[in-house]
Rosetta silent file (secondary structure, phi, psi, omega in degrees, C-alpha in Angstrom):
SEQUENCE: XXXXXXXXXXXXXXXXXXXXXXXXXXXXXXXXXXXXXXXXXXXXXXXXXXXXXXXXXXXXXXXXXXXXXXXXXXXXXXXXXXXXXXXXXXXXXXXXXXXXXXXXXXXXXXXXXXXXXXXXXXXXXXXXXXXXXXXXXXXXXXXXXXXXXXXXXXXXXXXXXXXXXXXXXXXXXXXXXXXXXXXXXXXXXXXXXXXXXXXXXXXXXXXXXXXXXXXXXXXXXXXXXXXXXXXXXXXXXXXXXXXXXXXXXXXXXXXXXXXXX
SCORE:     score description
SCORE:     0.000 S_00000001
   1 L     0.000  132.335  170.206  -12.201  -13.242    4.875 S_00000001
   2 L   -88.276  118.370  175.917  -10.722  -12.052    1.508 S_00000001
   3 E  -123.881  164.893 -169.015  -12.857  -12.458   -1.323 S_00000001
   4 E  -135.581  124.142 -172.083  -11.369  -11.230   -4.740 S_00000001
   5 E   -95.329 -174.917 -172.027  -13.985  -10.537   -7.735 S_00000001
   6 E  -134.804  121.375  131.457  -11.979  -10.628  -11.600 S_00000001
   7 L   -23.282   83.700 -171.475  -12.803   -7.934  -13.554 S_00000001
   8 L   -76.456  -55.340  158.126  -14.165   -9.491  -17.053 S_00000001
   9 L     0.999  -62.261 -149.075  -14.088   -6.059  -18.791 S_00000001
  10 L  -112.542  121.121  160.267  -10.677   -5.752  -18.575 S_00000001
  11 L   -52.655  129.479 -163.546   -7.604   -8.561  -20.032 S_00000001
  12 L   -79.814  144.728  173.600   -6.008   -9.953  -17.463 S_00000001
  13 L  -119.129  161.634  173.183   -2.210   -9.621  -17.449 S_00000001
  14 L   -19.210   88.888  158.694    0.867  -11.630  -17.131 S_00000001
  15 L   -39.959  -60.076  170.208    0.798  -12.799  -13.450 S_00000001
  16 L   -96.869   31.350  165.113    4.242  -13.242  -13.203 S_00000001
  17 L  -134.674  -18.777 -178.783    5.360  -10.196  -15.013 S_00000001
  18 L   -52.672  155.292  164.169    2.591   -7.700  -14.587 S_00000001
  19 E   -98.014   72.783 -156.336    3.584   -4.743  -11.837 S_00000001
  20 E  -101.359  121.489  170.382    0.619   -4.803   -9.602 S_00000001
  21 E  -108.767  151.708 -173.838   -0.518   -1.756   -7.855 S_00000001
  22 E  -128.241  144.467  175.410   -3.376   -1.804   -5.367 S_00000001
  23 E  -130.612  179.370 -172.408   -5.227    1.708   -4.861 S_00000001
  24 L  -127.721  163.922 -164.378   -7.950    1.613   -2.017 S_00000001
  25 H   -55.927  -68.859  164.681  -11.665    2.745   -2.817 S_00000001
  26 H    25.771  -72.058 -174.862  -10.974    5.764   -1.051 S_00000001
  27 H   -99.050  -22.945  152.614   -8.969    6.830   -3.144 S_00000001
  28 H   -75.761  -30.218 -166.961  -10.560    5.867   -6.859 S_00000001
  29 E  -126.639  161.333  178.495  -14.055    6.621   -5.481 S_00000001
  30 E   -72.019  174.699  172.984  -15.920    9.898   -4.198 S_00000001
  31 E   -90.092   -0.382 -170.377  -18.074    8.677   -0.730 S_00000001
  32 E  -122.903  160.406  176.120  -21.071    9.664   -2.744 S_00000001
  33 E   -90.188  163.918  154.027  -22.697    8.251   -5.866 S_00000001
  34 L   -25.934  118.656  161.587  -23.855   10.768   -8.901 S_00000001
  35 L   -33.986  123.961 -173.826  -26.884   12.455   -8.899 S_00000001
  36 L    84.594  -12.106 -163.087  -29.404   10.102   -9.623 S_00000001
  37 L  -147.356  147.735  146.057  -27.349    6.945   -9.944 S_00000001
  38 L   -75.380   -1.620 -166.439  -25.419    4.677   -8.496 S_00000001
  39 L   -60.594  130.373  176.889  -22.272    5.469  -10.049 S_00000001
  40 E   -74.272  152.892 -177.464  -19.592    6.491   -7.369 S_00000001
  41 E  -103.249 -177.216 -148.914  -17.904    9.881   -8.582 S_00000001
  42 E   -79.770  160.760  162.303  -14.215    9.941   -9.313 S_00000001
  43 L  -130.712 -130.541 -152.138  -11.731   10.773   -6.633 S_00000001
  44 L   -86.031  -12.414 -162.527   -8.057   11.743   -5.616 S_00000001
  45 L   -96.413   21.690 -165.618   -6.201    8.386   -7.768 S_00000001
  46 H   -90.471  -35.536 -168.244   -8.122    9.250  -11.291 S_00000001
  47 H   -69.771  -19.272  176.180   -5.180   11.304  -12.625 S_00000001
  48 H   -93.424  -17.606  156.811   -2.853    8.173  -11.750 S_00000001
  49 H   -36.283  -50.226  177.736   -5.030    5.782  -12.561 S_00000001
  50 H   -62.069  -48.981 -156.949   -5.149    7.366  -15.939 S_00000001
  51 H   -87.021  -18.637  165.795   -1.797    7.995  -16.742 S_00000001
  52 H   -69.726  -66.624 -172.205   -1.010    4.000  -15.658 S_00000001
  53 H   -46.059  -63.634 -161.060   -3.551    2.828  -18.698 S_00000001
  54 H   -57.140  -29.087 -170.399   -1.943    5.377  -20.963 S_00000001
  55 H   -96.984  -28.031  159.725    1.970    3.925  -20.041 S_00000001
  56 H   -42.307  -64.620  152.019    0.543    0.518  -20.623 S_00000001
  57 H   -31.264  -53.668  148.211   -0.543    1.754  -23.855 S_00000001
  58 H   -29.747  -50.746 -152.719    3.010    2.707  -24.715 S_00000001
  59 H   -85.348  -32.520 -179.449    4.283   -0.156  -23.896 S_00000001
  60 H   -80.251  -29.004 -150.048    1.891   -2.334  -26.016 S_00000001
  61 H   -88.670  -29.804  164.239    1.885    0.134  -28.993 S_00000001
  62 H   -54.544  -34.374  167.319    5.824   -0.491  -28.394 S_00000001
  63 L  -176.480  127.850 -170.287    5.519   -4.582  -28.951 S_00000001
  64 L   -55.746  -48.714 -151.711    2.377   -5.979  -29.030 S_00000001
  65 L  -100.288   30.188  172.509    3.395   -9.109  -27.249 S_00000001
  66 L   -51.343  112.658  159.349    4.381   -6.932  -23.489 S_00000001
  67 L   -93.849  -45.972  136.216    3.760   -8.535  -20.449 S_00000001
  68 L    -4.472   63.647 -149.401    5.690   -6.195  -18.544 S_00000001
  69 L  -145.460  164.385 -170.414    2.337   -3.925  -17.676 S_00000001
  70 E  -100.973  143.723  177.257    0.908   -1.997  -14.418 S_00000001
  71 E  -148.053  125.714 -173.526   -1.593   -4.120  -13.304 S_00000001
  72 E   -98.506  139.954  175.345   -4.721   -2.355  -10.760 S_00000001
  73 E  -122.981  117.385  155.224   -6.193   -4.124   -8.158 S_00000001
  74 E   -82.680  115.793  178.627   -8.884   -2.235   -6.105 S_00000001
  75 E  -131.445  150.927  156.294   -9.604   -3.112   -2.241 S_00000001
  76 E  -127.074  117.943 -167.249  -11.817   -2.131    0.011 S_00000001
  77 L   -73.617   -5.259  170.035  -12.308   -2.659    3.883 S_00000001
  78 L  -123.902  142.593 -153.997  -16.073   -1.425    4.384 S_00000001
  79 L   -80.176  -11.945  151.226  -18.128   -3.483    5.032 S_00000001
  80 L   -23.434  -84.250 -179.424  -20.934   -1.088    3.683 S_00000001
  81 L   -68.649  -11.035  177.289  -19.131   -0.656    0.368 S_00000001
  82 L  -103.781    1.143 -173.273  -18.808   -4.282   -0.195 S_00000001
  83 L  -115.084    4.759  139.573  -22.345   -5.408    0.160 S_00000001
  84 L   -94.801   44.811 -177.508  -22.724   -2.297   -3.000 S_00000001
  85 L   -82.236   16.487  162.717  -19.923   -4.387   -4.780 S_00000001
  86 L  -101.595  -50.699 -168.180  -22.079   -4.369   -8.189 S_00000001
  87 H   -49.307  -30.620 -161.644  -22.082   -0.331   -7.812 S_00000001
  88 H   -79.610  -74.295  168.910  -18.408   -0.162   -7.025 S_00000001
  89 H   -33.078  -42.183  148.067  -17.775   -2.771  -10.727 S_00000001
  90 H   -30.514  -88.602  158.729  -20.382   -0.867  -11.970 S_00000001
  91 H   -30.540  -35.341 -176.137  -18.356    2.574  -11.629 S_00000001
  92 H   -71.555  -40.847 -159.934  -15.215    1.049  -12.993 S_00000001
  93 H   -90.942  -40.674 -174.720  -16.864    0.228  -16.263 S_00000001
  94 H   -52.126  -39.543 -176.628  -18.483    3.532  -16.329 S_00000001
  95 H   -63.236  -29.207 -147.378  -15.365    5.681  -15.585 S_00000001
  96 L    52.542   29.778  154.493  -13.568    3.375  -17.811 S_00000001
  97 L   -40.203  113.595 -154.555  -11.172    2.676  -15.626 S_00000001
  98 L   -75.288   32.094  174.266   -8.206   -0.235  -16.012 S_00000001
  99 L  -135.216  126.038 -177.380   -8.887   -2.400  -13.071 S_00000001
 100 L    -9.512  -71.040 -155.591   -8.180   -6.029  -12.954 S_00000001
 101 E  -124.339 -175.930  151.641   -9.307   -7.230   -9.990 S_00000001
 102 E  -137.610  131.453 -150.688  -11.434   -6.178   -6.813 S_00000001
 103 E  -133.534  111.828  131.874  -10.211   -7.091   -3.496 S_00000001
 104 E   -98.510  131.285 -170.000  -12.872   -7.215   -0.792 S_00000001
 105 L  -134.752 -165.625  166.577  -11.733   -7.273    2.957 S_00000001
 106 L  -113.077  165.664  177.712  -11.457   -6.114    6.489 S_00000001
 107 H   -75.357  -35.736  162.298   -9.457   -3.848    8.165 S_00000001
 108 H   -65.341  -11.336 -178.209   -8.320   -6.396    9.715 S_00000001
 109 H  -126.653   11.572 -174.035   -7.064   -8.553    6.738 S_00000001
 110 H   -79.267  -12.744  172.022   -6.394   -6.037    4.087 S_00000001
 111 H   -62.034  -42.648  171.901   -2.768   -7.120    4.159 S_00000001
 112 H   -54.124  -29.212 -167.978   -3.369   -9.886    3.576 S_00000001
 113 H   -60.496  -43.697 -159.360   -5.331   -8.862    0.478 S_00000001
 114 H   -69.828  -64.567  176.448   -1.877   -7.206   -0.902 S_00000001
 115 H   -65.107   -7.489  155.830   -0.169  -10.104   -0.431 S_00000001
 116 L   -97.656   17.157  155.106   -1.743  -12.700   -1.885 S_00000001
 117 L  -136.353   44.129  149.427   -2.163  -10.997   -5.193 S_00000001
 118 L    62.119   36.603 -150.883    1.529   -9.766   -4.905 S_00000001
 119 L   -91.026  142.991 -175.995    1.358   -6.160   -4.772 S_00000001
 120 L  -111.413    5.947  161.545    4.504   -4.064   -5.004 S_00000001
 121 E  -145.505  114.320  172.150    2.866   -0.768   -4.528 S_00000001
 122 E  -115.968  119.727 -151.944    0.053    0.105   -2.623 S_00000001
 123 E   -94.924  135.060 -176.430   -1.851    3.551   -2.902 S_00000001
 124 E  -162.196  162.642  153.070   -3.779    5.144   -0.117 S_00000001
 125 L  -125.553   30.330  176.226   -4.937    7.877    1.467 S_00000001
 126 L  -130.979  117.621 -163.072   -5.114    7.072    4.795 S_00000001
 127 H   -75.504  -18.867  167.911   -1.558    7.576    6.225 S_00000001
 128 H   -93.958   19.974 -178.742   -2.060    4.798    8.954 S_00000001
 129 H   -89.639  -65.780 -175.296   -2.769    2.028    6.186 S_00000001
 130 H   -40.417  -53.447 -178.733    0.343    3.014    4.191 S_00000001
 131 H   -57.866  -39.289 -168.041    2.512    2.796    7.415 S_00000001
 132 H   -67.818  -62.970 -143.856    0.598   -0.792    8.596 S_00000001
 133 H   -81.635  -12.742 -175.065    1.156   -2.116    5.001 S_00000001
 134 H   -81.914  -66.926 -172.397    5.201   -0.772    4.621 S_00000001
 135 H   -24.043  -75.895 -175.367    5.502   -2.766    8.293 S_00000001
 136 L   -68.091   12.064  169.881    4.538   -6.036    6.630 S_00000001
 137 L    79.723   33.866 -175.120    6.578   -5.269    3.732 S_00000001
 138 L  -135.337  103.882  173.535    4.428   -3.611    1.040 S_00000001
 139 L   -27.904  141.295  156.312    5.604   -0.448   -0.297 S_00000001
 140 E  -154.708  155.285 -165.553    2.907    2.434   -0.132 S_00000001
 141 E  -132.097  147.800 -174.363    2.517    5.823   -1.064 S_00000001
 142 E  -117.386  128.541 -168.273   -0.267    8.273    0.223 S_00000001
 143 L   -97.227  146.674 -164.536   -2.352    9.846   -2.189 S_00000001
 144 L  -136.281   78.741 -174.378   -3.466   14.131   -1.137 S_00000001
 145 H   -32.175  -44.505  171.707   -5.940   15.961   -2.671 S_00000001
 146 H   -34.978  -17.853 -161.580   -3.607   18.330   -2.100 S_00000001
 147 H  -127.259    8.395 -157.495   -0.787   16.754   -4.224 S_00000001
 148 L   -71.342  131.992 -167.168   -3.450   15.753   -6.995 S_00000001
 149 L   -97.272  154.268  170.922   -0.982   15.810  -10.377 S_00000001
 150 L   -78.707  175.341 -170.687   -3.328   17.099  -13.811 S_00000001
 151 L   -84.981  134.981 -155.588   -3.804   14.411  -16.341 S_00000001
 152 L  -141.174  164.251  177.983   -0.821   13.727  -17.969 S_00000001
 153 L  -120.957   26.487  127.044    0.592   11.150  -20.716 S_00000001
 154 L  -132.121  163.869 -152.546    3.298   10.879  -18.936 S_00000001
 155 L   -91.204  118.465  178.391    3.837    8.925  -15.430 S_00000001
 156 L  -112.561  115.944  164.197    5.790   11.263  -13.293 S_00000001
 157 E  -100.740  160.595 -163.904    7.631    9.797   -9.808 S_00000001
 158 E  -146.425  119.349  176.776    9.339   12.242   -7.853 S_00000001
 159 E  -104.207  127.755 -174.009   12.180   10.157   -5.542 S_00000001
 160 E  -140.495  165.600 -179.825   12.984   12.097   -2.241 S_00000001
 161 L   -98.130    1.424  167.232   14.498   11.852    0.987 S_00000001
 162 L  -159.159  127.053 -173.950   11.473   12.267    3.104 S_00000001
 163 L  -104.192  178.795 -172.578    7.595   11.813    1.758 S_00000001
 164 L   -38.679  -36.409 -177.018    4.348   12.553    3.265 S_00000001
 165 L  -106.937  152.903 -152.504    4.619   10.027    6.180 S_00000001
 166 L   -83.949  145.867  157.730    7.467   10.507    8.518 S_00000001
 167 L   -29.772  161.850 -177.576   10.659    8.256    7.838 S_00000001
 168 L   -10.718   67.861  168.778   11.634    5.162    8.791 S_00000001
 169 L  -116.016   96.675  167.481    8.803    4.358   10.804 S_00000001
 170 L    94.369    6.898  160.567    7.701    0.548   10.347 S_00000001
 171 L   -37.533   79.577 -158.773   10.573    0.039    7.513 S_00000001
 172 L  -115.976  146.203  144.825   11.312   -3.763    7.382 S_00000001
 173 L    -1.162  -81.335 -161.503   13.761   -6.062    5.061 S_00000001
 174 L   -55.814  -29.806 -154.411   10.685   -7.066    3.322 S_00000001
 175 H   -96.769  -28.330 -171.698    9.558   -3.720    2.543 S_00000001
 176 H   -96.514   10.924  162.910   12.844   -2.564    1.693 S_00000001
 177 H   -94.500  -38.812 -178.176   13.379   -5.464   -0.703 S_00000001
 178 H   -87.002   -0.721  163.903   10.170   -5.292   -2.381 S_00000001
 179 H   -73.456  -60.704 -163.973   10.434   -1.504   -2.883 S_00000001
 180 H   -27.543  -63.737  177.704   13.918   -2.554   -4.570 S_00000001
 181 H   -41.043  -74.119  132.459   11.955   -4.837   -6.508 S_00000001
 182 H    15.842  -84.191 -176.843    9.669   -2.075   -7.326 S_00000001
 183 H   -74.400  -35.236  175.000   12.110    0.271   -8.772 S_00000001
 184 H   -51.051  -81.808  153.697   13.986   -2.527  -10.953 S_00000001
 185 H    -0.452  -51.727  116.568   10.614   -2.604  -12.581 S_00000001
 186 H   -21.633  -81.878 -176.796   10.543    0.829  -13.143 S_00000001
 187 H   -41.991  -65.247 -157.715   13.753    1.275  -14.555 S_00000001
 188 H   -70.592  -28.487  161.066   13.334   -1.659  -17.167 S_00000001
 189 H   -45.135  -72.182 -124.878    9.771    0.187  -18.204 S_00000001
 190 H   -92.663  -62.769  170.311   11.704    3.306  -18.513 S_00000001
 191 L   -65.444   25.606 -153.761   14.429    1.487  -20.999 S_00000001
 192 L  -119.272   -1.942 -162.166   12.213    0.060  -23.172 S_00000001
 193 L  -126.312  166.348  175.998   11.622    4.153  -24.264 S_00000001
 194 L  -112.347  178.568 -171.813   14.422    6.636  -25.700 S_00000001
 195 L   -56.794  -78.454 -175.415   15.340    9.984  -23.650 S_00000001
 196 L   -37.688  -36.570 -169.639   12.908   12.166  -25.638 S_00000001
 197 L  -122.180    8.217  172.376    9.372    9.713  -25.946 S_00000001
 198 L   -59.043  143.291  153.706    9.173    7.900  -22.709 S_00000001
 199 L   -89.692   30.505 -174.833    5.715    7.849  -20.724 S_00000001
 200 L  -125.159   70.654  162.809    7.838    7.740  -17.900 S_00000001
 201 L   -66.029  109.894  173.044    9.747   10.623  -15.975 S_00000001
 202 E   -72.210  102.047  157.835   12.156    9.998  -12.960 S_00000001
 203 E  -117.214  131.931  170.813   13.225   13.235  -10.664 S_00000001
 204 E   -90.783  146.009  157.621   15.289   12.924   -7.719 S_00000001
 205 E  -126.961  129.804 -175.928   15.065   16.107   -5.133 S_00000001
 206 E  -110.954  139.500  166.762   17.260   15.571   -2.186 S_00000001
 207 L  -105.545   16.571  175.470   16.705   18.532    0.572 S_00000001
 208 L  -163.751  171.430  176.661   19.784   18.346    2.557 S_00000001
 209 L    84.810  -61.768 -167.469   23.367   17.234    2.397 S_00000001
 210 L   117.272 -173.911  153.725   24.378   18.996   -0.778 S_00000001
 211 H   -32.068  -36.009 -153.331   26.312   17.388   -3.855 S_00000001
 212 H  -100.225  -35.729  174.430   27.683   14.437   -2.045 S_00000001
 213 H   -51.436  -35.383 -151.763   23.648   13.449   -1.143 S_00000001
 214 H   -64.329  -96.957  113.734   22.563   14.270   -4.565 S_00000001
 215 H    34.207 -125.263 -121.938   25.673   11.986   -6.017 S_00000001
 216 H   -70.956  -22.002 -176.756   24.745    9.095   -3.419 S_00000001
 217 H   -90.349  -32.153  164.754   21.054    8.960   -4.188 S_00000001
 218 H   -93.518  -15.411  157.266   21.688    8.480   -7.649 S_00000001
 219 H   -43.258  -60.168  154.695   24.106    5.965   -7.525 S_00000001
 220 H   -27.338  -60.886  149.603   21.462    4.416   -5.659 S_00000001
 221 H   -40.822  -84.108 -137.913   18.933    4.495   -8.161 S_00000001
 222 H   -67.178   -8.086  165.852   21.321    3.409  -11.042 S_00000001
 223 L  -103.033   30.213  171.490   22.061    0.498   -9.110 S_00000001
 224 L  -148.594   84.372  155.670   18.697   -1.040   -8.936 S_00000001
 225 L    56.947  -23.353 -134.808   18.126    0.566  -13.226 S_00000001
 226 L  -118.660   74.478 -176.940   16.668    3.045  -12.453 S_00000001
 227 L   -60.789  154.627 -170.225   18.323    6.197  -14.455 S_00000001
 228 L  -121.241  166.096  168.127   16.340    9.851  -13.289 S_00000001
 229 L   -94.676  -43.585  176.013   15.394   12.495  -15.986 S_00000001
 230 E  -117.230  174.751  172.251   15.958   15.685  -13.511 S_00000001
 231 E  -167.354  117.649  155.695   18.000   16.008  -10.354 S_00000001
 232 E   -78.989  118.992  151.474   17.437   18.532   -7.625 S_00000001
 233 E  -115.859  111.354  163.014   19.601   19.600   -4.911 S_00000001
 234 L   -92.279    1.745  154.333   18.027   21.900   -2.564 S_00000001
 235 L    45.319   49.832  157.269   20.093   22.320    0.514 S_00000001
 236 L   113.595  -14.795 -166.473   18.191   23.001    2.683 S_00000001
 237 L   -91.596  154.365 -155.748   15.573   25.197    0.846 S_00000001
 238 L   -48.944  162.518  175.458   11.861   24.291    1.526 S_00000001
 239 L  -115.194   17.313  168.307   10.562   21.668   -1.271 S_00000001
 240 H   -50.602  -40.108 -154.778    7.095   22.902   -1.713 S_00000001
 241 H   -86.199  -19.880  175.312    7.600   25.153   -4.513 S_00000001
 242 H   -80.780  -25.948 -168.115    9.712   22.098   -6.878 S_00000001
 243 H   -79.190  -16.999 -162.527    6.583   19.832   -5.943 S_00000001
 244 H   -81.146  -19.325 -143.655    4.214   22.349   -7.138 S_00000001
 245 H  -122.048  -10.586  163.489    5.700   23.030  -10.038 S_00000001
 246 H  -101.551   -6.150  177.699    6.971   19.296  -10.924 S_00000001
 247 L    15.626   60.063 -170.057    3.643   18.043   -9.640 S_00000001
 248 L   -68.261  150.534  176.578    4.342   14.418   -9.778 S_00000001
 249 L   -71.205   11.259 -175.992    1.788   11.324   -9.394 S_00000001
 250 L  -167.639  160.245  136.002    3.674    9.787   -6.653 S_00000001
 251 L   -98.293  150.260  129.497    6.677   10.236   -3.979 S_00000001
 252 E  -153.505 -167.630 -135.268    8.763    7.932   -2.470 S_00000001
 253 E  -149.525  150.428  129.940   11.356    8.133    0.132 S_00000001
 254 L   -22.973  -29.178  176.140   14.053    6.738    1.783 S_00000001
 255 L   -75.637  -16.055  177.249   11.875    6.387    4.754 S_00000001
 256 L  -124.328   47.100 -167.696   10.533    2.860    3.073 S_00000001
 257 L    27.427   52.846 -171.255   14.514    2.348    2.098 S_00000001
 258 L   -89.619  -17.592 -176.451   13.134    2.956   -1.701 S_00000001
 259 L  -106.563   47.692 -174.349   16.604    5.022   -2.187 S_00000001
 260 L  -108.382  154.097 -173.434   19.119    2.840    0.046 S_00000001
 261 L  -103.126    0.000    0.000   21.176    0.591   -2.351 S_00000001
């Protein structure tokens, strides 16, 4: 059973215009509370978490009357953590954290969760969620302590041909339409800014193929909006050393068709 709490804290946005990302506890909360408290400490999503609220801000400080807005959903799948669902609401308000809704479920139903409150990106750290949830047609990206971006005021995606989870494994229509969908989304957030003041930065890095991949990947992009700020071609040369040093809040790949036009 899916039950979904509302977040009173926080104004609800524009149902049919909002951009709704789902992050999993996981990944917003430490497994332990604070010394002394219940408050769960922060975990690996706080720098994107942040840096969503701040390009919201933009966007509002940009026209008042925006519906167009990232809209956070939190779910969680243990059954544990849901019967300490005032600590987990609790924690939100402490952190001061931007999220909507709370989605309690099962492991067995969390798909379900994403899809009935429409989610076009879903955040994890558990690499066999993201792959279950791209199968059923819900983009997802796997969050890394390892990959954790510093806090930034602006939201930097990094577009690639192959992210943390191996390629086109569990790829569907649906998944490759609502990444499309996805990235439109992007794109018109990103034009609503001038070159210079956006909270938004686009980089493509392609690692193989050359010029004519480079070239084909952005064409790609520009036909679902979605203009890039940098472009990498690395041919072949490893891409650790551009992630560390572009250290983006997200990937995505080609492996969930996000660059196929």
């Amino acid at each position: 059973m899916v039950s979904t709490v509302t977040n009173s804290d926080v104004k609800q946005k524009d149902v049919d215009q909002a951009v709704v990302v789902a992050v999993t506890f996981a990944a917003v909360f430490g497994p332990e509370a604070e010394d002394g408290s219940t408050v769960y400490r922060l975990g690996v999503a706080l720098p994107l978490l942040q840096v969503l609220q701040r390009v919201n801000e933009r966007l509002l400080e940009k026209n008042p009357a925006e519906h167009q807005l990232f809209d956070v959903i939190l779910i969680t799948t243990d059954s544990w953590q849901q019967q300490q669902n005032s600590s987990i609401i609790n924690s939100t308000r402490h952190h001061g954290l931007e999220i909507s809704r709370f989605c309690f479920s099962t492991e067995d139903n969390y798909i379900e969760s994403l899809v009935q409150n429409n989610v076009q990106l879903f955040f994890t750290t558990d690499g066999n969620e993201a792959l279950q949830a791209t199968h059923q047609g819900v983009p997802s990206a796997l969050l890394d302590k390892n990959s954790v971006s510093c806090p930034s005021e602006q939201l930097r995606v990094l577009f690639c041909e192959k992210a943390i989870i191996q390629p086109n494994m569990g790829s569907t229509e649906a998944s490759k339409k609502s990444a499309q969908n996805f990235l439109a989304h992007l794109g018109q957030m990103r034009q609503k800014f001038g070159v210079f003041d956006s909270p938004l930065c686009f980089t493509l890095v392609t690692s193989h193929g050359g010029k004519d991949s480079c070239c084909c990947a952005l064409k790609s992009l520009r036909s679902l909006g979605v203009s890039v700020d940098e472009a990498y071609c690395l041919g072949g040369a490893p891409r650790g050393p551009i992630l560390s040093l572009l250290r983006p809040h997200f990937l995505l790949s080609d492996g969930f068709s996000l660059l196929e036009g």
